[in-house]
Structure formats: structure tokens, C-alpha cells
C-alpha positions in Angstrom: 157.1 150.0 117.4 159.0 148.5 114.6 160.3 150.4 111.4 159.3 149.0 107.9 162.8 148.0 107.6 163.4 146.5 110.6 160.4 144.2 109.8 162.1 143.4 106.9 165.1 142.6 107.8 164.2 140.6 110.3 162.3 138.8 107.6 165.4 138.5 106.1 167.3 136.0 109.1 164.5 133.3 108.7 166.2 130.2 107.8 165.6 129.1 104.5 163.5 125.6 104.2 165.1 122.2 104.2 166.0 121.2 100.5 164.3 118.4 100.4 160.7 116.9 101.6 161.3 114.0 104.5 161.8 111.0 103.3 158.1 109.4 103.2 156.4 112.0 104.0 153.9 113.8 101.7 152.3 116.5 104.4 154.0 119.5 102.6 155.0 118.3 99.2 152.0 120.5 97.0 149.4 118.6 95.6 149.7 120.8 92.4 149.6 119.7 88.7 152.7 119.3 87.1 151.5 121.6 84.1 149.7 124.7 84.2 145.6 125.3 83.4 145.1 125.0 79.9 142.9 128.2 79.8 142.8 131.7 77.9 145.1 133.3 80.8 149.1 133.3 80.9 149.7 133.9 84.6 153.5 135.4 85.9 154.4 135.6 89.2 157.1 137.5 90.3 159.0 136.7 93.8 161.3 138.8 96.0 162.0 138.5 99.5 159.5 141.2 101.5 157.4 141.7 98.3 157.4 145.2 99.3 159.9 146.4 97.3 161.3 144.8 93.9 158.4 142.3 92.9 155.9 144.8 93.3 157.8 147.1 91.5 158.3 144.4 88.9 154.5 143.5 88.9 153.4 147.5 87.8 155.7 147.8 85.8 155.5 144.8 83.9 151.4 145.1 83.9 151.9 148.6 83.0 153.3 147.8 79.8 151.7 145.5 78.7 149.1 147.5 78.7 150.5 150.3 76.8 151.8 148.1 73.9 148.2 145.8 74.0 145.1 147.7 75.7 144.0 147.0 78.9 141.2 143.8 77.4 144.3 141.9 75.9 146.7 142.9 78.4 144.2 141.2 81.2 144.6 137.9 79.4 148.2 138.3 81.4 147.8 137.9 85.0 150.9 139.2 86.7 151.0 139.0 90.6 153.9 139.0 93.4 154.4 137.5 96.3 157.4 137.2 99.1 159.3 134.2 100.3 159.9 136.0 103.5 156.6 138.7 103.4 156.3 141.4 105.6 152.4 140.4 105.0 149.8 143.3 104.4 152.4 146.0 104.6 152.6 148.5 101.3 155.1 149.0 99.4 158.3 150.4 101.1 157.9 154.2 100.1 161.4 154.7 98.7 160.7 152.2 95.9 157.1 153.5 95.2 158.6 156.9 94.5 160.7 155.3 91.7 158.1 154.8 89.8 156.4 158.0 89.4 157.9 158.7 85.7 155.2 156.1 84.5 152.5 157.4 86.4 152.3 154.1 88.7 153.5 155.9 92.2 149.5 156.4 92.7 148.9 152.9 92.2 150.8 151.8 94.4 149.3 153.0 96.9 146.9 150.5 97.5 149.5 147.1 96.8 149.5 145.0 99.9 152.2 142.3 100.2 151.8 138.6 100.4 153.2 135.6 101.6 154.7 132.9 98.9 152.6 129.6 99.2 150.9 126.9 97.3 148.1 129.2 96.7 150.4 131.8 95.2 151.8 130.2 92.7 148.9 128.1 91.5 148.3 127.9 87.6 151.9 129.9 87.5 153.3 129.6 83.8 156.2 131.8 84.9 157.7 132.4 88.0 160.5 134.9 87.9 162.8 135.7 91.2 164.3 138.9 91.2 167.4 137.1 91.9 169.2 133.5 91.8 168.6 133.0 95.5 164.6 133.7 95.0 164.8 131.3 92.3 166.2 128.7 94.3 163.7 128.9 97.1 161.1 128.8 95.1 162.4 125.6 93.6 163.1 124.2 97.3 159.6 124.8 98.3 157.9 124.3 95.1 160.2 121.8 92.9 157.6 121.0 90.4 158.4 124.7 88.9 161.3 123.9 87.7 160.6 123.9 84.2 158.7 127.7 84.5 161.4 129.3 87.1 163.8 131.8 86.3 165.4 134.7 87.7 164.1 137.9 86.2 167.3 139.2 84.6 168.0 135.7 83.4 164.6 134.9 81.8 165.3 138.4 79.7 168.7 137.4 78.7 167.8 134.4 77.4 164.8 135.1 75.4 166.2 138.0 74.2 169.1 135.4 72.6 166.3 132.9 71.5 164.3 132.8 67.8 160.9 134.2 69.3 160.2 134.9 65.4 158.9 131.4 65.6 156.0 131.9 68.0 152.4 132.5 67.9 151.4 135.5 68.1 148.2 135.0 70.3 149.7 136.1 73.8 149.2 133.5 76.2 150.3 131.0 73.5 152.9 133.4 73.0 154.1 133.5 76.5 153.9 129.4 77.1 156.2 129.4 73.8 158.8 131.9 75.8 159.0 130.0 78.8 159.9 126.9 76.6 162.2 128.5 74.5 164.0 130.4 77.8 164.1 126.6 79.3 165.7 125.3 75.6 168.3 128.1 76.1 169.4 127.7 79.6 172.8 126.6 79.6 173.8 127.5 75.9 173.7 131.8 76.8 176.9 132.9 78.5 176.3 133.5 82.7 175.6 136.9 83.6 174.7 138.7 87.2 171.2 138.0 87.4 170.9 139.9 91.0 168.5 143.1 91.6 170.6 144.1 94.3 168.1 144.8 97.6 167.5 148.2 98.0 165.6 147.5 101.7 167.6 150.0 103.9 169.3 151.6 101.9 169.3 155.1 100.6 167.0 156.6 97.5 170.2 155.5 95.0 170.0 152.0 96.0 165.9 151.8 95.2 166.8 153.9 92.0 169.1 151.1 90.8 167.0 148.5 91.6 163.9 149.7 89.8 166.3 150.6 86.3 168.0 146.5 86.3 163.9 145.8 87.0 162.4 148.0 83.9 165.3 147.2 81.8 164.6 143.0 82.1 160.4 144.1 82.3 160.9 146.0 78.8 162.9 143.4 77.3 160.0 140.7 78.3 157.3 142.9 77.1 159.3 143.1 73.7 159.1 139.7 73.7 155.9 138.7 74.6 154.1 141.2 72.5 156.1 142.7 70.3 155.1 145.7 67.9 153.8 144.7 64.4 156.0 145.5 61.7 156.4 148.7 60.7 155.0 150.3 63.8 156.2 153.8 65.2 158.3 153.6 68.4 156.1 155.9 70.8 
């Protein structure tokens, strides 16, 4: 029997798809609107390779506080979801990365996250799609090109709303959030280049799965800041 990791990894060597659809041919090119649903939910989807360890981790985390800073009603106007572009399908989340993130309480929760295969009905109605590095972004974009305008790399879609006026958004959240992904698309190409990469922890020891998770909650919490931040005046908790 296979190890977790060896699954993985083995996930890992599949070729990536061709860049482009055949010329005439419309059998695998989505036949998904260019736009999102205009409808009372912002939906984020977050993509790694196995989806069992950095997306999911990304996906608690980031539901997690949103949560904390909204309530749970609010909060569920954000649908945040993961998927792989290389699952290991159905498996949980590789233990070593669920341990990580016990200090907010979400080690339990965990438990029960199954992974999932990226696809057309994955990233349906997706107003953001963030990889957890460059190369997730770009595969996403090979298999999915119509994202473009709503695909970003998680560390790079912090950076550069964190460098963007967000004082001039709405403050109702899923307006909110449409008005980040356009101001993060405005912004690409005028914030300095950085190292986007979450580094994969997937066979590695406890260290590399610790590392991961703090570049993942450090890009999460600067999102969250921006999507809902605190009123003015509020108490830090």
C-alpha cells in the first residue's frame, strides 16, 4: 500500500496540460460565463497541487477569520473552497499540516476536509481564484483561461491589495470583494515582483509544514484586513 506522500508525489510527475485548446476544437474549452453570478455570494477558491495540504490550510484559515472579524451569517456570504490541480481525491488533509493549525482551534476541523479535483465544476461562479503559488496560477489559467482577470497567486493577490486604495470600496462584502479583485487586477504590474511561492511542505519534515502555514496566515490575514476591515476605532482583539 502506498504512503500519503507517495500518492502525492506521484501526483506531482503528471504532465501539465497543453497550453492551448486544438485548433477547432471546442470539446474541452469550458462553456462557462465570462463573468461571475451576479448574486449575494462572493465565492474564493483557493488551488494547490494535492489540496491536502496548503489550500485546505488556506481555506480554514481564511473562513476562519472571516468569521471572527464578521459572525458566522455575514461571513457565509463568502464561500471559500479548495481544490487540487493534481488531487489526491477524497484523501484528508496530510496530518503534518493539520497539526499546524491547532493555535486557532481548526486542527478538529479538519478532520473531516476531503480533497478534490480541480475542474469546470470547481471553479464555477469563482470571483477569486488564488494559487498558492505562480505555477498554480498558471495552470489554472492553461485549463481555465477565461479566469484571467480573477487569478492570482495567494501571496501576490495580498501584496497588491495591500498597495491599492481599498478606502474607496463599498463596504458591503461581496461588493467589497468584486472591488478587490479589480483593484489587485489595476495594480498588477505597477507593485514591485516579490516571491509569491508557499514552498510545498509534502514530504517534508514538521518545519517545512510550519513555514508553509505562517507565508499562508500571513497573506490570509492581510486579505481578511482587506476585505472586511475593522470599523474605525475598533479594539484590536
Amino acid at each position: 500500500m502506498t504512503s500519503l506522500d507517495e500518492r502525492a508525489e506521484a501526483h506531482e510527475r503528471v504532465p501539465m496540460p497543453p497550453r492551448s485548446f486544438p485548433t477547432g476544437s471546442t470539446a474541452r474549452r469550458p462553456q462557462v460565463p465570462a463573468q461571475p453570478g451576479a448574486d449575494d455570494r462572493f465565492r474564493i477558491l483557493i488551488v494547490c497541487t494535492g489540496n491536502i495540504c496548503r489550500s485546505p490550510a488556506a481555506e480554514l484559515l481564511l473562513r476562519s477569520l472571516l468569521v471572527g472579524r464578521l459572525g458566522g451569517r455575514e461571513a457565509a456570504r463568502a464561500e471559500v473552497s479548495s481544490a487540487g490541480v493534481a488531487a489526491v481525491v477524497g484523501s484528508g488533509m496530510h496530518p503534518l499540516s493539520r497539526a499546524e493549525l491547532a493555535p486557532w482551534g481548526l486542527d478538529a476541523r479538519a478532520e473531516g476536509f476531503r480533497a478534490r479535483q480541480l475542474d469546470d465544476r470547481t471553479v464555477a461562479g469563482a470571483d477569486l481564484v488564488l494559487g498558492a503559488g505562480v505555477r498554480h496560477r498558471s495552470t489554472v489559467l492553461e485549463r481555465h483561461p477565461y479566469l484571467l482577470d480573477r487569478t492570482f497567486a495567494l501571496r501576490e493577490f495580498a501584496r497588491l491589495v495591500e498597495a491599492s486604495d481599498t478606502a474607496v470600496l463599498p463596504t458591503d462584502l461581496v461588493e467589497r470583494g468584486r472591488g478587490l479583485v479589480g483593484l489587485a487586477r489595476a495594480a498588477r504590474g505597477t507593485v514591485p515582483p516579490a516571491d509569491d511561492t508557499v514552498p510545498d511542505p509534502m514530504g517534508g519534515p514538521e518545519a517545512a509544514h510550519h513555514d508553509a502555514v505562517r507565508r499562508i496566515f500571513a497573506a490570509v490575514h492581510t486579505i481578511v484586513g482587506e476585505l472586511a476591515p475593522r470599523p474605525a476605532g475598533a479594539r484590536v482583539q
